[in-house]
N, C-alpha and C positions, 0 to 999 in steps of 0.2 A: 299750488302743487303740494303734494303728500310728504308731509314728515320723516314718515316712516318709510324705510328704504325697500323696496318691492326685489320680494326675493326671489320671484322669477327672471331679473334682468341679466341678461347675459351681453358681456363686450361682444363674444364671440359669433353670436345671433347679428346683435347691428353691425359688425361688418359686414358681414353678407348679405346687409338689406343694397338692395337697385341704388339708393339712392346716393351710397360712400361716392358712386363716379362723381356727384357735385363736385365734394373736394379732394378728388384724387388727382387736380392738377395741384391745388393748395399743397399737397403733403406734396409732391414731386418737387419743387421750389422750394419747399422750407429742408430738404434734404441735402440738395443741392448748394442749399446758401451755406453749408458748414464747409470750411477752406479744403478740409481732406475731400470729400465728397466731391465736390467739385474740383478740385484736381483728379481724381481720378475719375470720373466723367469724361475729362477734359482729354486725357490720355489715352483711359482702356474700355471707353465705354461705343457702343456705337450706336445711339438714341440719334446722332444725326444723319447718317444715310438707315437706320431702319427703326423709326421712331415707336411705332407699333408693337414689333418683336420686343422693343427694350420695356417700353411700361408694360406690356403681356408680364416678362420675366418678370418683373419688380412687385407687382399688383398679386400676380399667380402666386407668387415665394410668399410673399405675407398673408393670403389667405391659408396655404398649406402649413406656416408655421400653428395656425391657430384651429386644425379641422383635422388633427392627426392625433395617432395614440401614441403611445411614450418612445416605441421603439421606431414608430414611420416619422415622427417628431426628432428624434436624436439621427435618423438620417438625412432629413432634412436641410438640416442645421449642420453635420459634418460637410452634407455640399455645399452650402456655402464658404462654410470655413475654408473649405478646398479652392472654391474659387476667390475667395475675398484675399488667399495669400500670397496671389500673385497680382495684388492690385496697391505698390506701393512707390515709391517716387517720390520725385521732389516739387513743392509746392514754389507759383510765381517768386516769393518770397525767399526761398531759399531752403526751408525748411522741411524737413521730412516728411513723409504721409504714409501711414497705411491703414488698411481699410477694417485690420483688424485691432482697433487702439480702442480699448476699452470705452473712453470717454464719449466717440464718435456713433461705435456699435448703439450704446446705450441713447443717444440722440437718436437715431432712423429707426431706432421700437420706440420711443417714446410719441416719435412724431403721428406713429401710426397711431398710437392709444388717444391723441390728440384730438386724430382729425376725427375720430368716431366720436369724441365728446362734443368738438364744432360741429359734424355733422346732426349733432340732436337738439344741439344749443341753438345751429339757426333756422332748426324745423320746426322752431315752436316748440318740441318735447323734450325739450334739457334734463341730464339726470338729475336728481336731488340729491343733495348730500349723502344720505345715505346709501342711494343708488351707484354713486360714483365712486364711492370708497368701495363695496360689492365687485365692481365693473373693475378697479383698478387692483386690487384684488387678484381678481380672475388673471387679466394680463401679466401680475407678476407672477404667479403661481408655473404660466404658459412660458416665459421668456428665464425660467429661472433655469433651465437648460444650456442655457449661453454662459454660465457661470461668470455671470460681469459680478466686479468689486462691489458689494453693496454700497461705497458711499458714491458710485456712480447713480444710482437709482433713486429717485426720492422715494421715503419711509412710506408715504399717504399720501392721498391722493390731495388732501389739503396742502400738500407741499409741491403742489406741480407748478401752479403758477409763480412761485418765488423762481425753481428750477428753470422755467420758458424764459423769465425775466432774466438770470442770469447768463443765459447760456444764449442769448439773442444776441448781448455786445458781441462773441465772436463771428456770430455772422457776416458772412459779408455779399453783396450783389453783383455774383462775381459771374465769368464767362458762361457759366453751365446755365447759373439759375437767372441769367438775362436771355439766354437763347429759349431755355425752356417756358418763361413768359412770353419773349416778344417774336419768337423768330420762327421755332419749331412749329406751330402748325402750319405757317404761310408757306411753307414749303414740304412739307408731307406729303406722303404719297398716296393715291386714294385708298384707303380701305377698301377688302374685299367687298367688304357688304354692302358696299357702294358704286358695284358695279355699274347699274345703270346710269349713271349719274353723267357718265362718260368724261374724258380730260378737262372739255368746257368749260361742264356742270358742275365738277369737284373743283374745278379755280374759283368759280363764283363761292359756292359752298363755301370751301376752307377759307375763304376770307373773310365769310359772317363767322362761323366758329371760329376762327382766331381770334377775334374781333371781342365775340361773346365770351372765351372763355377768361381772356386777357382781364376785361371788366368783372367779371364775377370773379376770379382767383384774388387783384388787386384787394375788390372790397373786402374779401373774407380774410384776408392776412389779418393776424394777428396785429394790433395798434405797434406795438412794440418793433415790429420786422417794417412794418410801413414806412414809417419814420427814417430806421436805420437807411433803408436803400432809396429814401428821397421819394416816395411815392403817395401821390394823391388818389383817394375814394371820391371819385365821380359819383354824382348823384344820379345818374343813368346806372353806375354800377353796383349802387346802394340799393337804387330798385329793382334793377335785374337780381340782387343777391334775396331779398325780401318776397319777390312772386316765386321764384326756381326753389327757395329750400321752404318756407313755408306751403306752397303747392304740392310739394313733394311729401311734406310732413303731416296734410293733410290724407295725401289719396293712400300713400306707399303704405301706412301700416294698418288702413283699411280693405287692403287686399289680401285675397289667399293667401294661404303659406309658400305655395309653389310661385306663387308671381311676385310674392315680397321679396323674398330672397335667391341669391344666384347659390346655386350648388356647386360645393367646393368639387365636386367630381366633374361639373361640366368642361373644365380643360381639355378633359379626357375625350369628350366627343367629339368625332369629327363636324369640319363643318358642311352643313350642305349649300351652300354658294357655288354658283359658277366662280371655274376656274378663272383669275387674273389673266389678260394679255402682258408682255412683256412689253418695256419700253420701249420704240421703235426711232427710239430720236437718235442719231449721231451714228458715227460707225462702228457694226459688229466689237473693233478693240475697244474703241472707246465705251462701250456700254457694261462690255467685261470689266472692263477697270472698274469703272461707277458703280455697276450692280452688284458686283461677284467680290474683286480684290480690296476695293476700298471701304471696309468694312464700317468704319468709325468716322469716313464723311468727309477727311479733311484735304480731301485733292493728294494724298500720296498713300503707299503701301512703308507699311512701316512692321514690325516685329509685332504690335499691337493688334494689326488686322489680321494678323494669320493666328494671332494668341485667340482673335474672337473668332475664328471659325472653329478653333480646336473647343471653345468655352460651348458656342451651339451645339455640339457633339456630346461631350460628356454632360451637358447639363439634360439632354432628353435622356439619357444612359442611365444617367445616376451611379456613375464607377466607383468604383473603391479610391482610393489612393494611389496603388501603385499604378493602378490601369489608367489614371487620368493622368499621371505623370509622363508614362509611355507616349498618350496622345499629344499631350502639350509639347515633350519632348521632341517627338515625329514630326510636329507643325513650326517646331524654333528653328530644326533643322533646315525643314523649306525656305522657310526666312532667307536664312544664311546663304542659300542657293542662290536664291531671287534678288539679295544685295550684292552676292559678288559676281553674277550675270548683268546685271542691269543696272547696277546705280555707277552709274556713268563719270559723275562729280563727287563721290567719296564723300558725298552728307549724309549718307548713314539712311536715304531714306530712299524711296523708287516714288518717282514722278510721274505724273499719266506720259509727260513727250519721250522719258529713259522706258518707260515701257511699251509704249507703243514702237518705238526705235528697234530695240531689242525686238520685241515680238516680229515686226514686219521683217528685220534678220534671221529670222530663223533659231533665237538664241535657244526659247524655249522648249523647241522640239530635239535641241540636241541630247541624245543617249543619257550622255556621263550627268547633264544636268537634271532629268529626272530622276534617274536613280540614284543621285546624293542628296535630292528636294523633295519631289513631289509624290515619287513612288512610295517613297516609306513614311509619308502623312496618309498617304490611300491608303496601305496597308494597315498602318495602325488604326482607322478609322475600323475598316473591316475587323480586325480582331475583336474589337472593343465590341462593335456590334452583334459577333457571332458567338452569342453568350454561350451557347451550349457545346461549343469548341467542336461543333460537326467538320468545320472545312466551309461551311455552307453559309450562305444565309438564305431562312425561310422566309415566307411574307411577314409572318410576323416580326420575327427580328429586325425586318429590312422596315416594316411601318414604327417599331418602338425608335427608332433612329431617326427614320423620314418623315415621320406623319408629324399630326399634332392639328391644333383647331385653326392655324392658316391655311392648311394643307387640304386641298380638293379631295375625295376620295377619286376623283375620274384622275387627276395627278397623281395621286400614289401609284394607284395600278399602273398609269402608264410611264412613271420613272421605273417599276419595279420589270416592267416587260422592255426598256428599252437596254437594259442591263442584264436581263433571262435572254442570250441569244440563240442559244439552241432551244429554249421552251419548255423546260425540264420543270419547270417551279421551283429554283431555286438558282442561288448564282454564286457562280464559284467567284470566288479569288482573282483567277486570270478574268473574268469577266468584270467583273469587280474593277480591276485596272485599268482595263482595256476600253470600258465606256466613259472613265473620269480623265483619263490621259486623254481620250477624243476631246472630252468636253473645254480642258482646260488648257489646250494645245489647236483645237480645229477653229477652236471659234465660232463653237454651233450652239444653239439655244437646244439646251436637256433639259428635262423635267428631274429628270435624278437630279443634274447637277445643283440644279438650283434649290434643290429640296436639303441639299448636303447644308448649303449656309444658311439655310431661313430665307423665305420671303420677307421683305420686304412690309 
């Protein structure tokens, strides 16, 4: 390898090679094992009922912090801020956590710069000295926006390994980054693009890719993280990691430009996949619960799961501050509705049996209860969306909210026409209300509705 550091290399280019998904379970795990991080995982995140949607967000945010210009960078970066500051609590331990603590921020960008150097490291094409300092470089130049302390950051890149070393004893192999190894794919739900594969097909499937991903993420940990969480490099996973990133290192940067790299714009396009059937297993309530209300997986409704339908909303939006306040605000309300209707036992949280109880009562359809809950999340949802403060929303507005690359284009049109009920091309307010109160009170499968919290 060349001495001289090649000053075409860009960090920003090998992200976006095909090939980062190797270790984009590796970096998802090594995120996770920091205590904050995985407390709030463990809390506000919901990667276990929509595992998909959550690495999309996580994988999308970190390509778009590094594929922007100063001003779409600095907004970026305030949305996060917006959302990271309502992601704080208290850890097993007892001790604080929030998601904006300088020391933590600067670990989940470090991690990322990381994996794109393991990424070259184990394809054969490792930076050279040179090249890595260039590369590291570039990253801080892109993250110096986040205004972290600089003795959070190491100086050069020759100080990153002392920094992994020391900042690995805090690690630990805790609820998040155990489920995210061993447990989250054996139970994921089929991807779209896996339609054909049908319920059978994607059990068998997801259980060699768990299987396979489990063994490759193991061997590729760092020596150091290995250890700490008690885990052995299988020599099946030593090979599986040696044919997967040398093969890759081989063909990947022997390809066009278009087939080497994914385009930071492609989020943006819809997908063309048949649309997803819905899950057909257990009763109408009970699948609302599952699919709709339990946002974050963990068999109850809590303040957290209604925090993350309000986070799916403003995070397609991209609101300001005060507008994202209004919606969270709108959706803490509901909360408040839904615990003092329904949680039956005064543990602060709604159970599938207190909700099903309540539901099969009637609670939810009463007057006073939607219009102190759920009416003025709908609305606020509408405002937020109806950027250009017509009263209206047009298709456009109605897809900047709804759409995105889970989303069917044959499902947008038809959540947008089951909400247009006169036909007019556009949908007022009362319509607006009147299809989400059916949905979330009839106990009918919507395409609107479902498009309101994300697929799955």
């Amino acid at each position: 390898m060349s001495d001289v550091a090649d000053p075409a290399v860009s960090f920003k280019r090998d992200l976006s090679e095909w090939r980062i998904s190797l270790v984009a379970w590796r970096l998802l795990v090594l995120q996770a094992a920091d205590p904050a991080v995985g407390a709030g995982m463990h809390e506000h995140s919901t990667y276990r009922a929509h595992p998909w949607r959550r690495v999309e967000h996580t994988l999308g945010s970190g390509r778009r912090l590094f594929y922007q210009d100063g001003e779409a960078l600095r907004r970026e970066v305030a949305r996060l801020d917006r959302a990271h500051k309502r992601i704080s609590g208290t850890m097993p331990d007892g001790k604080p956590y929030d998601a904006r603590e300088p020391a933590t921020r600067a670990w989940v960008l470090l991690t990322l710069f990381e994996c794109v150097v393991a990424m070259r490291r184990l394809g054969g094409d490792g930076y050279d000295a040179g090249q890595l300092e260039l590369a590291y470089r570039e990253f801080r130049e892109t993250i110096a926006v986040f205004e972290l302390p600089e003795e959070e950051l190491p100086e050069t890149a020759a100080d990153l390994p002392g920094y992994f070393a020391r900042y690995a004893r805090k690690l630990e192999f805790n609820d998040a980054a155990r489920y995210l190894l061993n447990d989250i794919l054996r139970e994921a739900p089929r991807p779209r693009r896996l339609w054909f594969l049908g319920d059978a097909g994607w059990r068998v499937v997801r259980a060699l890719v768990a299987r396979v991903i489990r063994e490759l993420t193991v061997a590729d940990l760092p020596p150091v993280v290995r250890e700490r969480f008690g885990l052995a490099r299988t020599r099946w996973g030593a090979l599986l990691s040696v044919v997967l990133h040398r093969g890759a290192g081989l063909v990947v940067p022997r390809l066009p430009e278009r087939m080497r790299y994914r385009s930071p714009e492609e989020r943006a396009r819809p997908s063309r996949l048949r649309p997803q059937r819905r899950d057909a297993r257990g009763s109408r309530v009970d699948r609302f619960f599952r699919e709709v209300l339990d946002q974050t997986g963990d068999g109850f409704i809590t303040v957290h799961d209604l925090r993350a339908m309000a986070h799916n909303v403003c995070w397609q939006l991209e609101l300001d501050e005060a507008a994202e306040a209004r919606v969270y605000g709108a959706f803490d309300g509901w909360w408040e509705q839904l615990r003092a209707v329904m949680d039956a036992n005064g543990d602060g949280k709604v159970s599938r049996e207190e909700f099903t109880a309540a539901t099969l009562a009637g609670c939810d359809r009463d007057e006073a209860y939607l219009e102190r809950g759920l009416l003025p999340a709908l609305r606020a949802v509408f405002t937020a969306a109806d950027t250009d403060g017509s009263g209206f929303l047009e298709f456009d507005e109605y897809r900047a909210v709804f759409g995105g690359p889970r989303v069917h284009p044959v499902e947008l049109s038809d959540g947008f026409r089951q909400l247009d009920t006169d036909g007019d091309g556009r949908i007022t307010l009362e319509e607006f209300l009147r299809g989400f109160t059916e949905f979330f009170t009839a106990r009918a499968d919507s395409t609107s509705g479902a498009q309101l919290l994300g697929r799955p």
